[in-house]
C-alpha positions, 0 to 999 in steps of 0.5 A, a space after each residue: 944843707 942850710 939851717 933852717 930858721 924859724 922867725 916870730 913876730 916877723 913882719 914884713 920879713 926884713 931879718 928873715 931876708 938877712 939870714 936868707 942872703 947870709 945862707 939860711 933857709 926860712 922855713 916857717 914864720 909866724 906874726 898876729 898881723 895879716 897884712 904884714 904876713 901877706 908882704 911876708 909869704 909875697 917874698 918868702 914863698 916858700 916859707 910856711 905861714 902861721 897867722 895868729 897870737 903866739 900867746 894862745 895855746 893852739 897857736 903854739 902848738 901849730 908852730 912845734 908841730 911845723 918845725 918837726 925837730 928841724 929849726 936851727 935857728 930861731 929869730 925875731 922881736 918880741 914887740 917892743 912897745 912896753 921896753 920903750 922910752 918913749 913909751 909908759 915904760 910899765 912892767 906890767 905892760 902885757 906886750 912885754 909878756 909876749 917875751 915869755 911866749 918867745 922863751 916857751 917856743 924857744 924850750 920846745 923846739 931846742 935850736 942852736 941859736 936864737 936872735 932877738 932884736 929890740 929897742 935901745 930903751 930895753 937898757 935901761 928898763 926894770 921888770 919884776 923878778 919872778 920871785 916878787 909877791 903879788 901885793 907888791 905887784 899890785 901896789 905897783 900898777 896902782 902907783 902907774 895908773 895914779 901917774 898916768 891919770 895925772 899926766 905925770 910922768 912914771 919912773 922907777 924914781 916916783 915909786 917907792 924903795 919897797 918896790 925897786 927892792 923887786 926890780 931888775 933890769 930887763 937885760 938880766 932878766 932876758 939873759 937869766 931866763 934863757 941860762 934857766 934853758 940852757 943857752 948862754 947869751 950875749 946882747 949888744 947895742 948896734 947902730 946900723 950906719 956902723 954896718 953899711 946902712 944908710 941910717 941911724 938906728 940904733 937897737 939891741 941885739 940878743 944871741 944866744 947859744 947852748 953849742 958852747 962856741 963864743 959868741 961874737 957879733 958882727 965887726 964894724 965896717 964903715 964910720 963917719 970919720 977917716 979911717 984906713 980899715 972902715 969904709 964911710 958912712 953910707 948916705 941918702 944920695 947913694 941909697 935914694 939919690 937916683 930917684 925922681 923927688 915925687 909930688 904928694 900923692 897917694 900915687 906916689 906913696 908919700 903920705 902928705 897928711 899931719 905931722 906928729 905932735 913932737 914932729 916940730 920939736 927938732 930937725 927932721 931933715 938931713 942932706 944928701 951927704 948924711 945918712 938919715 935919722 931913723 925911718 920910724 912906723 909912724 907915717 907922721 915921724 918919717 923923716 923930710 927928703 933931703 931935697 926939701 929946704 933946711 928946716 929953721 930953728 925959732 926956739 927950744 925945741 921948736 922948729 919950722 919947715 923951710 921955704 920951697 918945695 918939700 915932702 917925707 920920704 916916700 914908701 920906697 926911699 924908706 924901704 932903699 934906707 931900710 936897705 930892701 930891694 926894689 924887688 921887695 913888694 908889700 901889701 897894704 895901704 901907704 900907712 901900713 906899708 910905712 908900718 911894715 918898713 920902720 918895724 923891720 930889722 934893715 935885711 942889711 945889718 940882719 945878714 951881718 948878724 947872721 953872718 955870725 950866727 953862722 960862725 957857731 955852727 
């Protein structure tokens, strides 16, 4: 029989499909957004859905209660919008709590192995240990919100040193917390060119297992430079060079509306002979085409768009550069199938990872 998984805060499916492929059966999965979770059930049928917040009670209870002692393997990342750099990086942000939910489920349910995949940002975050006092806490989020009301900028370095006496990095307080349970944890950082993905994107991945077998993460496979033993990058036009260059429409799924604020700070296209800059959720951050003119640059941090036709890359190229079938149908608007796509686990580089998940059974 193939293990059975059980993948949190799954989206739109994207880490279920690389453990699918790798020989694991998707049993349940469970996500707060409704859309994302009907692209989910549209291409796992026979996986059973659970909609609603991890964090309440009877939620949780539903998910124990579904997986009846038979989950192998438990999957998924915890949002990751509290670890971010780009984000207010504040311990006390409740999406980093949703972690803890993910542990509980986790003690419950006892699988042989857990994945969790999030940002790079999560390296270099802090978080409190368990063991700090409420006051200090407290005097901590006031310091944040002082920052924020002034604009400034929040960072271990504007706190005072009573209060990094109580922090440590989120990295040990991931692996510790999952050793308090039983299980030993490796995390490694995993740009996704490296494994035959066409594009940057790099994420942590945590594996933890209590079967005692070392763990081992996928080998590379491919590389920007010569070399015997690794394969070349993959680029855009092998991953979208056979699709048609689409106007801008809402028929076509490109959304031709306003560009982020930061969007002008840098280069946001790449040639058909690279692979492309991360495909992000944000429909204003998705990356131009590589068909649109050379964007120029008139200054520090500020670029403009070059003369000719141009465009962002459209629903289905980010799902090819995702690396998802075109079989892979998702519901929702444009800009939630934008969503969808840039919050998900490349099915690709999820099938690696499973692939050595698989090795400790």
């Amino acid at each position: 029989m193939n293990p059975k998984t059980l993948d949190l805060f799954s989206g739109c499916g994207g880490l279920s499909l690389g453990f699918e492929r790798a020989g694991f059966e998707v049993k349940l999965t469970n996500d707060i957004w409704d859309i994302a979770l009907k692209t989910f059930t549209r291409n796992f049928s026979h996986a059973i859905a659970i909609q609603g917040d991890i964090n309440k009670p009877e939620i949780q209870d539903r998910i124990v209660e579904v997986c009846n002692n038979e989950i192998d393997v438990v999957i998924g990342g915890p949002p990751c919008q509290a670890y971010s750099l780009a984000g207010s990086r504040d311990p006390e942000d409740p999406r980093g709590k949703l972690f803890n939910s993910y542990v509980d489920i986790v003690e419950k349910i006892q699988p042989i192995a857990f994945v969790i995949e999030n940002v790079k940002g999560i390296l270099s975050m802090k978080h409190f240990r368990i063991d700090t006092p409420e006051k200090i806490k407290e005097k901590h989020v006031k310091i944040i919100k002082e920052r924020k009301s002034k604009s400034q900028k929040v960072s271990i370095e504007s706190l005072n040193y009573h209060i990094e006496d109580y922090l440590i990095p989120v990295t040990e307080l991931i692996t510790s917390t999952f050793e308090k349970i039983g299980y030993n944890v490796e995390f490694k950082l995993i740009n996704s060119a490296k494994y035959g993905v066409p594009q940057e994107r790099l994420r942590v991945f945590f594996i933890g297992t209590k079967s005692g077998k070392k763990i081992r993460f996928p080998r590379i496979t491919h590389s920007n430079k010569e070399t015997l033993d690794l394969k070349p990058y993959v680029t855009l036009r092998e991953a979208i060079g056979d699709l048609p260059f689409l106007g801008i429409s809402e028929e076509d799924e490109v959304y031709g509306g306003s560009y982020s604020p930061i969007y002008m700070s840098r280069n946001r296209r790449r040639s058909w002979n690279e692979v492309s800059f991360t495909i992000q959720a944000g429909q204003r951050h998705i990356p131009l085409h590589p068909g649109s003119p050379p964007m120029k640059k008139v200054g520090e941090d500020e670029w403009t768009f070059g003369d000719g036709p141009m465009r962002r890359l459209s629903v289905r190229e980010c799902a090819r550069v995702q690396t998802f079938p075109d079989s892979f149908g998702f519901y929702g608007s444009t800009v939630h199938k934008y969503r969808q796509i840039g919050n998900a686990v490349p099915p690709l580089l999820g099938k690696k990872v499973a692939e050595s998940v698989l090795n400790l059974f």
